[in-house]
C-alpha positions in Angstrom: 41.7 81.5 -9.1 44.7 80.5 -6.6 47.3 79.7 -10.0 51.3 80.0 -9.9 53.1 79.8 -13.0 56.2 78.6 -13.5 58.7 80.8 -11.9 55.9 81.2 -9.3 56.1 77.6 -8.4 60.1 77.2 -8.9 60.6 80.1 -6.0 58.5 78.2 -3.4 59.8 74.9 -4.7 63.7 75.9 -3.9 62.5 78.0 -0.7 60.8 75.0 0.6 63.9 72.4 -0.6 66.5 75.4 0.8 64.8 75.5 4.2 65.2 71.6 4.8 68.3 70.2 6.8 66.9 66.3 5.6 69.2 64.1 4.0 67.0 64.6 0.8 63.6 66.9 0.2 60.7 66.5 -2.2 58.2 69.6 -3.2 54.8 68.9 -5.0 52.5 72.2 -5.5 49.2 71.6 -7.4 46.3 73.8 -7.6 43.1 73.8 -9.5 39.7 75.5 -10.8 36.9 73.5 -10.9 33.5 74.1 -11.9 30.3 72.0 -12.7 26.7 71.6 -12.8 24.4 68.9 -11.7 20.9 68.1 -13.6 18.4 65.4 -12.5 14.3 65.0 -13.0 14.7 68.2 -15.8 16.1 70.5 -13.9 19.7 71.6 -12.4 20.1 70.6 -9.1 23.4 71.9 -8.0 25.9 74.2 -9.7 29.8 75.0 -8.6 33.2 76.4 -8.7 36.2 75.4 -6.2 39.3 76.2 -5.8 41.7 75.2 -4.0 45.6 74.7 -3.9 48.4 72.3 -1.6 51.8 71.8 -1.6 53.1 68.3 -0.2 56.7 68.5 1.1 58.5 65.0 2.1 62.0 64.5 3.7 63.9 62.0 4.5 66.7 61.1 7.1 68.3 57.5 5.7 65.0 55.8 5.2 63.1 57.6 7.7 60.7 60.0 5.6 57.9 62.3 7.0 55.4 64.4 5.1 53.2 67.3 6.1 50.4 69.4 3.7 49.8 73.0 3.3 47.8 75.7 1.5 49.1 78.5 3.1 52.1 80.0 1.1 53.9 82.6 3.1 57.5 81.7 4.6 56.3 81.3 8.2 54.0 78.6 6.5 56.2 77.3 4.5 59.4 76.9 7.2 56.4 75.0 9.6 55.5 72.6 6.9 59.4 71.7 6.6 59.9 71.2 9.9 56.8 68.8 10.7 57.8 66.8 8.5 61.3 66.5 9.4 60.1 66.1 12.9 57.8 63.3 11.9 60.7 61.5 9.5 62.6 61.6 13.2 59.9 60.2 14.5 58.9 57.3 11.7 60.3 53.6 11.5 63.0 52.6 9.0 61.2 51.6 5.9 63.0 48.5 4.4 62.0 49.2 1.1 62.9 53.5 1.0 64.8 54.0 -2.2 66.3 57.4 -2.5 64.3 60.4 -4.6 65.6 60.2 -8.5 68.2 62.9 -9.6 67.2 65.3 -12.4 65.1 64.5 -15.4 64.0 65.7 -18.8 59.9 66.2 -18.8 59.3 67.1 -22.2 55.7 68.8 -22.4 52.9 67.4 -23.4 49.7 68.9 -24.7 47.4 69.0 -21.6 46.2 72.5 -21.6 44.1 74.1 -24.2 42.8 77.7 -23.4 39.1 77.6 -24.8 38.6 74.7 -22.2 40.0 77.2 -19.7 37.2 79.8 -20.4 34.3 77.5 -19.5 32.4 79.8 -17.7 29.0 79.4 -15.8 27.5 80.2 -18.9 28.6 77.1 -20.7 27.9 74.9 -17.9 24.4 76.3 -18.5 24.0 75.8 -21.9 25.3 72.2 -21.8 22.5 71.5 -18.6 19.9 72.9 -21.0 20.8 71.6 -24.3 20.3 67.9 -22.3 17.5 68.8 -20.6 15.2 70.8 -23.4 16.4 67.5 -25.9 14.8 64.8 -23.5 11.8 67.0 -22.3 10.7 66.6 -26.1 10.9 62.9 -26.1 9.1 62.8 -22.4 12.0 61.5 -21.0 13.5 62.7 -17.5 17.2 63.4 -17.4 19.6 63.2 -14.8 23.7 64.2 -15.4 26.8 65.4 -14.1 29.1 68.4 -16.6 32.5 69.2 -15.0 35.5 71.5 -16.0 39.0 71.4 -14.6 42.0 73.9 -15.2 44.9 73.1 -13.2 48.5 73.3 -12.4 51.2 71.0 -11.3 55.0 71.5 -10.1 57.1 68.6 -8.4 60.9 69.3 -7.1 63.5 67.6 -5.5 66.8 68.5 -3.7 68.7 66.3 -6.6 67.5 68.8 -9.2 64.3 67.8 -10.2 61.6 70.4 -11.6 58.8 69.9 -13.7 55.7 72.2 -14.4 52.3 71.5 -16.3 49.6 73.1 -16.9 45.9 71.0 -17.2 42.5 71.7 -18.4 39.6 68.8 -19.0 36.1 68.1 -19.2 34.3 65.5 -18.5 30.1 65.1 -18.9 28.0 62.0 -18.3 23.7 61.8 -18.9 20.9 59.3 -17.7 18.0 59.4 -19.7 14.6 57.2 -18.9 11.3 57.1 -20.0 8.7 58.4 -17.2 7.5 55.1 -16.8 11.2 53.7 -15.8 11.2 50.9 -18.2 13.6 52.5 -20.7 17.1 54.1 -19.6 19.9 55.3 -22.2 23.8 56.3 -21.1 26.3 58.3 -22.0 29.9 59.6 -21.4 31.9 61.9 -22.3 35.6 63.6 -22.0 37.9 66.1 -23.4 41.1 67.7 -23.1 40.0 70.5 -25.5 36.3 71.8 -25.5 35.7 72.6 -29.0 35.8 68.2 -29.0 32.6 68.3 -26.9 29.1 68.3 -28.2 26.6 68.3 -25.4 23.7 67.8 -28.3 25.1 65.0 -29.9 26.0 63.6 -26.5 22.7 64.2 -25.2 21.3 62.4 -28.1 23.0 59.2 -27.8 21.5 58.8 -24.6 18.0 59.7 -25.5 18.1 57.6 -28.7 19.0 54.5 -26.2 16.3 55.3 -23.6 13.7 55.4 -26.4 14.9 51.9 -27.6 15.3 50.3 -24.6 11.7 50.3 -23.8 9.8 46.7 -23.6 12.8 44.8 -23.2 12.5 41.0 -23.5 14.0 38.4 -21.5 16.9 36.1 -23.1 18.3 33.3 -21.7 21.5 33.9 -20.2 24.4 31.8 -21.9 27.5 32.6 -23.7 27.1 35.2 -27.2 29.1 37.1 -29.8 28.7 40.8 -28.4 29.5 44.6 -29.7 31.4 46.1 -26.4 31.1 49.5 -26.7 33.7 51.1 -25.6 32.3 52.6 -21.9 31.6 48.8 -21.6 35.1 47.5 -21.9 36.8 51.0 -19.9 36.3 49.8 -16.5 37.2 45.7 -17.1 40.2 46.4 -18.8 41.5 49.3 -16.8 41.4 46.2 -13.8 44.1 44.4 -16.6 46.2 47.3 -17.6 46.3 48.4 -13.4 48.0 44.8 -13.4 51.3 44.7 -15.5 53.1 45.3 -12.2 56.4 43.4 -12.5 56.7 42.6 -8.7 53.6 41.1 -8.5 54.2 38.9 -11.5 57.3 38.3 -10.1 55.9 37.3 -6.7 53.3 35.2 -8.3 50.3 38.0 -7.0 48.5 38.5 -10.6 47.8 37.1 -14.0 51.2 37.8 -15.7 52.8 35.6 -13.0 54.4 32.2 -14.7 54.4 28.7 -13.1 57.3 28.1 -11.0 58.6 31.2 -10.4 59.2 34.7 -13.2 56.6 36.6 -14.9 55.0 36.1 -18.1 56.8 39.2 -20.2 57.1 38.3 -24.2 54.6 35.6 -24.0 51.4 35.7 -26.2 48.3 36.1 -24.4 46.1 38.1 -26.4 44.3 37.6 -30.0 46.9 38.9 -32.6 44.9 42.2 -33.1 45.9 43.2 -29.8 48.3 46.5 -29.3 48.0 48.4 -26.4 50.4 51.5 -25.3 50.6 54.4 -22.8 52.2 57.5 -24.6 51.8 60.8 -22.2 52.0 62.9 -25.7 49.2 61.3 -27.4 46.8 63.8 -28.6 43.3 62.9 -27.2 44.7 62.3 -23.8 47.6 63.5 -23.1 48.6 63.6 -19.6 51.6 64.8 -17.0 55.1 64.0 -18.4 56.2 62.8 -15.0 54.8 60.2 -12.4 53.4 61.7 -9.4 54.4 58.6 -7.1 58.3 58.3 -7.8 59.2 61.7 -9.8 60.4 59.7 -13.2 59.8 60.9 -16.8 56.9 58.8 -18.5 57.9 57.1 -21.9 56.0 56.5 -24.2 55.5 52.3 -23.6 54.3 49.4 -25.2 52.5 47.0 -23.2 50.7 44.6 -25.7 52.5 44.2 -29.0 51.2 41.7 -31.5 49.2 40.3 -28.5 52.1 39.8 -26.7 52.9 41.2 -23.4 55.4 43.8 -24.5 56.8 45.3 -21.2 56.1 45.4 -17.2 56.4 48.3 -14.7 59.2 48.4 -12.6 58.6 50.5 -9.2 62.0 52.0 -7.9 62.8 49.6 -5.0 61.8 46.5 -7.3 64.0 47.6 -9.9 66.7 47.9 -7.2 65.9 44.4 -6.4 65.4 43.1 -9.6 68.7 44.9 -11.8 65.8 46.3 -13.7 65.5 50.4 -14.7 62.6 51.7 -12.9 59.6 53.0 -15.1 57.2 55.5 -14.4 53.7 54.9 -13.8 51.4 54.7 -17.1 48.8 57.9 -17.2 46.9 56.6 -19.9 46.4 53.9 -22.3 45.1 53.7 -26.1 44.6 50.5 -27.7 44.4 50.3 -31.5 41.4 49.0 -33.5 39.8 49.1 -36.7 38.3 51.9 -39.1 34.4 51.1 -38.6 31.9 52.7 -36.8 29.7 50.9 -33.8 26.8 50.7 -36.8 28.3 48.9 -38.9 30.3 46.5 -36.4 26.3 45.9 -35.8 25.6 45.8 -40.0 28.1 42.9 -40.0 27.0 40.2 -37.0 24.3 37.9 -38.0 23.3 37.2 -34.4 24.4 39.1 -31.3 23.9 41.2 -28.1 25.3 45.6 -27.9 26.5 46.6 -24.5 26.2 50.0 -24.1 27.5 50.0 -20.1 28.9 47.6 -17.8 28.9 48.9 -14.0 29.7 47.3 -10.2 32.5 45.7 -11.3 34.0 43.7 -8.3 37.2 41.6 -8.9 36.3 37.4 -8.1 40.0 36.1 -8.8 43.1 38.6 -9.3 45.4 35.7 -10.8 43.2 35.0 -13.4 41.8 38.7 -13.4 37.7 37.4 -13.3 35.5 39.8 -12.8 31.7 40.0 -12.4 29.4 43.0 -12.7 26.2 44.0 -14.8 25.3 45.6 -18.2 22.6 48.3 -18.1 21.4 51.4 -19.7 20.5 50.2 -23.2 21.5 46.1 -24.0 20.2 45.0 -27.2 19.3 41.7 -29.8 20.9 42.2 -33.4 19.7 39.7 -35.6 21.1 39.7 -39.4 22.9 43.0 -38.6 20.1 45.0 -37.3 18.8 45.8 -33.5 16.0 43.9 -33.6 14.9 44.5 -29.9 16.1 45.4 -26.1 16.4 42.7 -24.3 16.9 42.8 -20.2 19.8 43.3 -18.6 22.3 40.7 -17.3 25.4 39.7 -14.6 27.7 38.6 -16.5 31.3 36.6 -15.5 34.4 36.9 -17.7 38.1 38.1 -17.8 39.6 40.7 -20.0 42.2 38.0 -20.9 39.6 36.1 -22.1 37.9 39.2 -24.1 41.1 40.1 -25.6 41.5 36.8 -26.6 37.7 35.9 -28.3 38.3 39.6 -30.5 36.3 39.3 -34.0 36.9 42.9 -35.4 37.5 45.8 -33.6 35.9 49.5 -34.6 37.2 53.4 -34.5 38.3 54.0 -31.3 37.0 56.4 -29.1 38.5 58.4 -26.5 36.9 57.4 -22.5 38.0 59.2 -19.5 36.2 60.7 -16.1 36.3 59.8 -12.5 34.7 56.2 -13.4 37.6 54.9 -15.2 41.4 54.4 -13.5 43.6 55.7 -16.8 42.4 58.1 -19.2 41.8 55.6 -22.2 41.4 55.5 -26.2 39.9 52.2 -26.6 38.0 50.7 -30.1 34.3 49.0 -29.8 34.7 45.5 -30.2 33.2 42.7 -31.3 33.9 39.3 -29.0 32.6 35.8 -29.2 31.7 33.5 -26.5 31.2 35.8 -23.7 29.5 34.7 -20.5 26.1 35.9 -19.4 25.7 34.1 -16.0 21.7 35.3 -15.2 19.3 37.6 -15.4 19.1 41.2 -13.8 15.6 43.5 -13.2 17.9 46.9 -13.1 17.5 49.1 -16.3 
């Protein structure tokens, strides 16, 4: 595998910074292993390993800035990376908004690598294909899913004396199963910093135990119910909310957190009182890179719903400039407290109600009151006096995550969602909502 470690990455980082004549240089390396399998109609389909590594250099002359991308490492490479991009700085337009790079800063580590995650080997991608596969084959069910492994590196540098370096490993697994006939489909997802946190039976039997119950589903009208959103149901419509506590779009009355006649909406109540919601880049399920790829800063560990009330905004550099604010980092993640009980017995407790296992093709109808549309699928059931009492067909439904975190019941254990699907790595609860809106019917499964 192509891997610097520290020192490694510092020596190219101040050769690359020491060869610039720019007013002010910036050095990202990053360079990763990954490997995966693919499985669909009961057998693997593809299987992988890449590996690959880049290092991004940007200068800047005033607030003309140029960047140029590598992946060859030797001096004569390096000095030609330097020098296109100072020759394409010379070349850009002033941007108005350029704020200079940020001087040094403290990354305190956080815990994104764990070793047995970093020994996945071809073997274990195997035995995870198989384990789904020989588990649906004796239910008659046909599988289809996706197991992928990452171990990775990052550095980032700047000519004011920035240096940070980080070490990653993660996996991620999702399965489809359906009956042979197509009329019953189950889901599930899965995602790990460590892999002794991964299960690929249990996971494998989630989805199977869906596609078995999902069979003659029956139609219901659509309308407004009490639900159980579990919590790949809620990961994608509230990612679209947390992606929006920009302040300068607030500020510029561009989003939901934008007040009536001008400011933003910062230490009003907008959310049910259960609602707490925080990025911390040293929480244990998913921790992520101490530092913000986009403008070099330390992450904090931040509030952003306390008490249902918004708690904080991000500040980008040059609106923080503008504003007297202190910029912020960008948010890698985001964990949202809930409750102690399980998905089964948030069920046990509702006397009449619909489970959402997924929601999927999510498309954003108005981003100032953050409405959304999309459809559930994959297993969506009746409960009636705190059982499943059938599946029921799938629907498009309309609603808002304000309005979700607003109509809250109970919430459950939360559970940690990540993958390529989702915009943050997230530890979010199942929860039970009133009132929301089914708008019609859908055939899909």
């Amino acid at each position: 595998m192509k891997y610097l470690n520290q020192e490694q990455a510092k020596r190219i980082c101040d050769r690359v910074i020491g060869l610039s004549k720019a007013d002010e240089c910036t050095v990202s390396i990053e360079g990763n292993r990954t490997g995966n399998v693919r499985f669909a109609r009961n057998s693997v389909s593809t299987a992988g390993l890449t590996d690959d590594m880049q290092l991004f250099v940007r200068v800047a002359f005033g607030k003309r800035t140029g960047i140029a991308v590598i992946n060859e490492f030797d001096d004569k490479s390096l000095e030609r990376a330097v020098r296109r991009a100072e020759e394409l700085a010379r070349l850009a337009p002033e941007n108005p908004e350029f704020v200079p790079a940020p001087g040094k800063q403290e990354f305190r580590s956080t815990g994104t690598y764990v070793a047995n995650t970093a020994a996945i080997d071809p073997d274990f991608r195997a035995q995870v294909a198989a384990t789904s596969i020989e588990l649906a084959r004796k239910q008659k069910l046909v599988t289809a899913g996706f197991f992928t492994d990452s171990t990775r590196f990052a550095a980032v540098a700047n000519s004011k004396g920035v240096f940070g370096f980080q070490e990653f490993t993660d996996l991620s697994y999702t399965m489809t199963a359906r009956t042979e006939d197509g009329r019953g489909s189950g889901w599930v997802t899965r995602s790990a910093v460590d892999a002794a946190r991964f299960d690929a039976r249990e996971a494998a039997e989630v989805a199977i135990e869906k596609a078995l119950r999902s069979v003659e589903a029956k139609a219901l009208e659509p309308g407004r119910y009490t639900v159980i959103l579990e919590p790949a149901a809620t990961s994608e419509i509230l990612g679209n909310m947390f992606s929006s506590f920009d302040a300068r779009s607030a500020d510029e009355g561009r989003s939901f957190l934008a007040k009536k006649g001008g400011g933003n909406r910062l230490g009003d109540k907008l959310f049910d009182q259960q609602v707490n919601i925080w990025a911390d880049p040293w929480n244990k399920d998913v921790p992520v890179a101490p530092w913000d790829n986009q403008t070099m800063l330390a992450r904090e560990r931040t509030d952003l719903i306390k008490d249902g009330r918004v708690a904080s905004l991000e500040y980008s550099p040059y609106w923080a400039l503008k504003t007297g604010k202190r910029a912020t980092g960008g948010h890698g993640n985001m964990i949202m407290a809930g409750g102690t009980k399980s998905l089964e017995e948030l069920i046990a407790g509702t006397k009449k109600g619909i489970v959402v296992t997924r929601t999927w093709y999510i498309r954003m109808v108005d981003p100032q009151s953050l409405l959304i549309t999309g459809l559930t699928r994959d297993g969506t059931f009746y409960v009636e006096n705190g059982k499943i009492k059938h599946p029921i067909k799938n629907f498009r439904f309309n609603e808002s995550p304000v309005t979700i975190l607003n109509n809250i019941d109970e919430l459950g254990k939360p559970q940690v969602i990540g993958g390529d699907e989702v915009p943050y790595q997230m530890v979010l609860p199942p929860m039970k909502v009133r009132d929301f809106n089914f708008t019609s019917l859908s055939d899909a499964v």
